[in-house]
Residue, then its C-alpha position, 0 to 999 in steps of 0.5 A: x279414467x283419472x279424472x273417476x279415480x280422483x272422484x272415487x278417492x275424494x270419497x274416502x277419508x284420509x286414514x283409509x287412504x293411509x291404511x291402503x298405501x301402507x298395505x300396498x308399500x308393504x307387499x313392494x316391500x316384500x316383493x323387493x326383498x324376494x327379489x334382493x333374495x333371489x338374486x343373491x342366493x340363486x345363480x342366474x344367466x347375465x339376461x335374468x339377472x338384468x331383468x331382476x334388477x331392473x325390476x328391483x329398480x321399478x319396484x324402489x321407485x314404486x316404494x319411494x313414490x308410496x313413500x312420498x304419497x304417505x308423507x303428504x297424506x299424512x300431513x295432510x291427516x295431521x292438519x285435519x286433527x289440528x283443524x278439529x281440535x281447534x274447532x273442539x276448542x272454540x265450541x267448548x269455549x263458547x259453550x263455556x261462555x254461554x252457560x256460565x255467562x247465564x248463571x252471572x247474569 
């Protein structure tokens, strides 16, 4: 099953995967915030309040976790621009090369 997730995210370019992590951190971010909310303003037995921590706590390392998948997306997005501009670059300089070698010619 990992192994066909792998396989359907290898298809998907970079920015798309940055634009659904950044979605899926921000409705974690909203429910955390509910949930920081609830606790603070509704009185709750000892067992409910320890359920809704513990979910706070699942839900911070859900965040972290989003956080650091878009760290390493984003470099990686970041490297791939740089491979892309050095690419424009060295096809403008041949193109540059090849043209203007022709008229001295």
């Amino acid at each position: 099953m990992a192994k066909l997730k792998d396989k359907r995210r290898e298809k998907v370019s970079v920015a798309t995967e940055i634009d659904r992590l950044e979605e899926r951190r921000a409705r974690c971010q909203d429910n955390l915030e509910r949930a920081e909310f609830k606790s603070r303003k509704e009185k709750m037995s000892e067992k409910d309040r320890q359920e809704l921590e513990d979910e706070m706590a699942i839900m911070n390392e859900r965040v972290q976790r989003l956080d650091k998948e878009l760290e390493t997306l984003r470099g990686e997005n970041r490297r791939n621009m740089m491979l892309s501009v050095a690419l424009l670059a060295v096809s403008a300089l041949f193109y540059y090369i090849f043209f203007y070698s022709e008229e001295d010619s």
